[in-house]
C-alpha positions as CSV (number, residue, x, y, z in Angstrom):
1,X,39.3,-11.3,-31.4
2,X,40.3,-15.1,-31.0
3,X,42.8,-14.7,-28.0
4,X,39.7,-12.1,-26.4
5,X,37.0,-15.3,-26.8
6,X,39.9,-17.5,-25.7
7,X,40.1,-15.6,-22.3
8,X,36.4,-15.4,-21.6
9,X,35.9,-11.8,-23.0
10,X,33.1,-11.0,-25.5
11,X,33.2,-8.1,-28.0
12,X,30.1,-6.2,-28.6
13,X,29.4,-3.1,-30.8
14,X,28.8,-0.1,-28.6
15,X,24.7,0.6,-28.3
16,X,23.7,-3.1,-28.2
17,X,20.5,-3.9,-26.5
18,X,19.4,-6.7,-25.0
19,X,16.7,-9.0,-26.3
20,X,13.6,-9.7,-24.9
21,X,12.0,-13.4,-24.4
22,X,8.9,-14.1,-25.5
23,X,6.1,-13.5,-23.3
24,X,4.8,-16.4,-20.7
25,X,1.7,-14.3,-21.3
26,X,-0.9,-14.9,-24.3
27,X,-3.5,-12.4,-25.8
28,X,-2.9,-9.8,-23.5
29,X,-4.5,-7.6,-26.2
30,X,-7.5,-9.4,-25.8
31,X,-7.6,-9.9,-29.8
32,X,-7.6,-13.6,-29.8
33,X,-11.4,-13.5,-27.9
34,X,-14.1,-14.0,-29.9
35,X,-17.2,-13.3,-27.3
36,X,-18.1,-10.8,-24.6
37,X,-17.5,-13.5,-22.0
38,X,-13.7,-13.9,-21.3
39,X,-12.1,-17.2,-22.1
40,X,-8.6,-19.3,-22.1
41,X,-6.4,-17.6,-21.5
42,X,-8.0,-15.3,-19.2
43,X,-10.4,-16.3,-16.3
44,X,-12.5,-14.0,-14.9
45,X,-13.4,-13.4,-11.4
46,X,-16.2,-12.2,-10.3
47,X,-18.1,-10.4,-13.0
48,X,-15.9,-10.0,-15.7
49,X,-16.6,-9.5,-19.9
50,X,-14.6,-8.5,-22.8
51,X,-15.8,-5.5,-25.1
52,X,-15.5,-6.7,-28.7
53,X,-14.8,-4.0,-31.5
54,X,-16.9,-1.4,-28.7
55,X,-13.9,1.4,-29.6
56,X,-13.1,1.1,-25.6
57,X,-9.8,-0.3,-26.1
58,X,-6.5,1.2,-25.3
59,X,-4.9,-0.3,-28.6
60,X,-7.0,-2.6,-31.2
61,X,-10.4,-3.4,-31.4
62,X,-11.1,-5.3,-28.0
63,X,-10.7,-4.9,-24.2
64,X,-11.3,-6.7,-20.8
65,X,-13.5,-5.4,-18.3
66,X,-14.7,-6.1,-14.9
67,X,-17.6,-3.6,-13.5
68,X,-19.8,-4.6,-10.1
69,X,-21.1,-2.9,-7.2
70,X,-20.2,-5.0,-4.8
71,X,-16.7,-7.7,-4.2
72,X,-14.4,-8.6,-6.0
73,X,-14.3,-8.2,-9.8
74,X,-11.0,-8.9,-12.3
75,X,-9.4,-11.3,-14.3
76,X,-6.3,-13.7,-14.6
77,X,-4.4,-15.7,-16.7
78,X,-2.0,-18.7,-15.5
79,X,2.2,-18.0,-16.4
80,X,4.7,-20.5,-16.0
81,X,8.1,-18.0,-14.6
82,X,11.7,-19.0,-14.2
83,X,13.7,-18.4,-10.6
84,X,15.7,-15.5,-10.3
85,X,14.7,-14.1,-14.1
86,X,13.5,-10.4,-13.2
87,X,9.7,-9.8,-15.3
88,X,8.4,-6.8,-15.9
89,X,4.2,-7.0,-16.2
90,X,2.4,-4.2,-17.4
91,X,-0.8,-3.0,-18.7
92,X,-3.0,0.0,-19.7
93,X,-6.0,0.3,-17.4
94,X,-8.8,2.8,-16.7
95,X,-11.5,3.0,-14.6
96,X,-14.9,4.8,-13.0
97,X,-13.7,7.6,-11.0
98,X,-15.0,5.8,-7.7
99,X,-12.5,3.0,-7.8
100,X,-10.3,3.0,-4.8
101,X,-9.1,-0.7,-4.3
102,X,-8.0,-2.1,-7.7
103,X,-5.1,-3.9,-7.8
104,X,-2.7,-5.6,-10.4
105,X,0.5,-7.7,-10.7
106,X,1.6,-11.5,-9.3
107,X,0.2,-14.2,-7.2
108,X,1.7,-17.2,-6.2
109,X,-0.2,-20.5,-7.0
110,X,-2.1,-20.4,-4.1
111,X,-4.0,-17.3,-5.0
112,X,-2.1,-15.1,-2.8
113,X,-0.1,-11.6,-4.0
114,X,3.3,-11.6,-4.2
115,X,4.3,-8.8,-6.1
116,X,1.6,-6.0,-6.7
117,X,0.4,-2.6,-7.2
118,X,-2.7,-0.5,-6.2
119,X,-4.6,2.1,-7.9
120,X,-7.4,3.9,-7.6
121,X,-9.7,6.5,-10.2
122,X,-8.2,6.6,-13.6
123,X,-10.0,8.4,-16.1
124,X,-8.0,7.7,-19.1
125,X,-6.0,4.4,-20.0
126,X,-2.5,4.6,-17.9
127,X,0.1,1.4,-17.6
128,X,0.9,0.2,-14.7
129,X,4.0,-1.8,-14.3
130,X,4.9,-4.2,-11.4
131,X,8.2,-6.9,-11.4
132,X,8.6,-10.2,-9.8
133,X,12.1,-11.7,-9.3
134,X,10.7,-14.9,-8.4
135,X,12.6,-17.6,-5.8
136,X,10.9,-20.7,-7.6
137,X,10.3,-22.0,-11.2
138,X,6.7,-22.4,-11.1
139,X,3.6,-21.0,-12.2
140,X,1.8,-17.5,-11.1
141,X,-0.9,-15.8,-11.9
142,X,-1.0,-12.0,-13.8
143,X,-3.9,-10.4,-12.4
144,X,-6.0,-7.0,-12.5
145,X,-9.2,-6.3,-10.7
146,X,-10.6,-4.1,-7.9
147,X,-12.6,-4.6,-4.7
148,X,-16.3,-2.8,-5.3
149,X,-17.3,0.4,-3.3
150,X,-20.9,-0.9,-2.9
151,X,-22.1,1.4,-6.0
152,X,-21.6,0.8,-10.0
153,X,-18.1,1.1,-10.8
154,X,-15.6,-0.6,-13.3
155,X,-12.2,-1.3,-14.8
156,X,-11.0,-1.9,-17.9
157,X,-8.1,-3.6,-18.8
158,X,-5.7,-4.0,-22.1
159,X,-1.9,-4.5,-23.4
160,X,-1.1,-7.0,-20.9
161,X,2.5,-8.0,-21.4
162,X,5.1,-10.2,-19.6
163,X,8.4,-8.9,-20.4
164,X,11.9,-10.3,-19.3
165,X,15.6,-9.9,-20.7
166,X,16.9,-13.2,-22.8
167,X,19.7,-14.6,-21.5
168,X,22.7,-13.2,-24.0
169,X,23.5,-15.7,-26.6
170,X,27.0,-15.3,-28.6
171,X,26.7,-16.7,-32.4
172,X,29.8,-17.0,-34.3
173,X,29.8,-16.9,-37.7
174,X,30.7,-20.3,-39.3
175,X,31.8,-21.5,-42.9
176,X,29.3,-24.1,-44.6
């Protein structure tokens, strides 16, 4: 095993999976709000709430939601994301059946999209999963929200996660 560390090569049991980081994102369960009007870490846009212990929730006891007739209607939350690290964001969302522009995923920090996905009607809770490989060390925005077909419609939004592979780290077991 020495002369294989020695010459750059690194033994691992068969199966091994890689680790994942911590998040860049924070209470993407919605959890850690205490009111129906959304807070840090979130900001919402447009009109924008959270239901609190409502039983609308995908997992837990609470939820974000959007609902409008008209504009633009979502929320965000500010992530700090390393060049050239691949993320993975996903979340469970569901809305009126009339929803044809809602969107989700990455902007860059000046508000614009850089990595997203649309969706329209979705009558139960479904993830949706976007990635980012991004060129700069910087911060971006997670975002979900939809564009209002000029008659009562919502989203709502829950299990937001950031995920991204560690970078591998070999420990070797030492003597004390």
């Amino acid at each position: 095993i020495l002369a294989a560390l020695l010459a750059g090569c690194v033994l691992a049991p068969a199966g091994t999976a890689a680790a994942l980081c911590v998040s860049p994102l924070r209470d993407g369960s919605f959890e850690g709000q205490r009111s129906r009007f959304v807070s840090n870490p979130w900001v919402p846009e447009g009109r924008a709430g959270i239901d609190i212990r409502r039983g609308l929730s995908s997992r837990g006891a609470n939820n974000a939601w959007a609902r409008n007739t008209v504009g633009w209607n979502g929320i965000r939350q500010a992530v700090r994301l390393n060049a050239g690290t691949v993320y993975t964001l996903k979340a469970h969302v569901r809305t009126s059946a009339n929803v044809r522009d809602g969107y989700f995923g990455f902007r860059n920090p000046f508000q614009r999209p850089v990595s997203e996905v649309r969706f329209g009607g979705l009558l139960t809770y479904r993830e949706l999963r976007v990635r980012l490989r991004p060129a700069r060390t910087r911060t971006y925005y997670v975002f979900a929200g939809f564009w209002a077909p000029r008659q009562d419609s919502w989203i709502q939004v829950d299990h937001v996660r950031v995920e991204a592979p560690c970078e591998d780290v070999i420990l070797n077991p030492v003597d004390d």
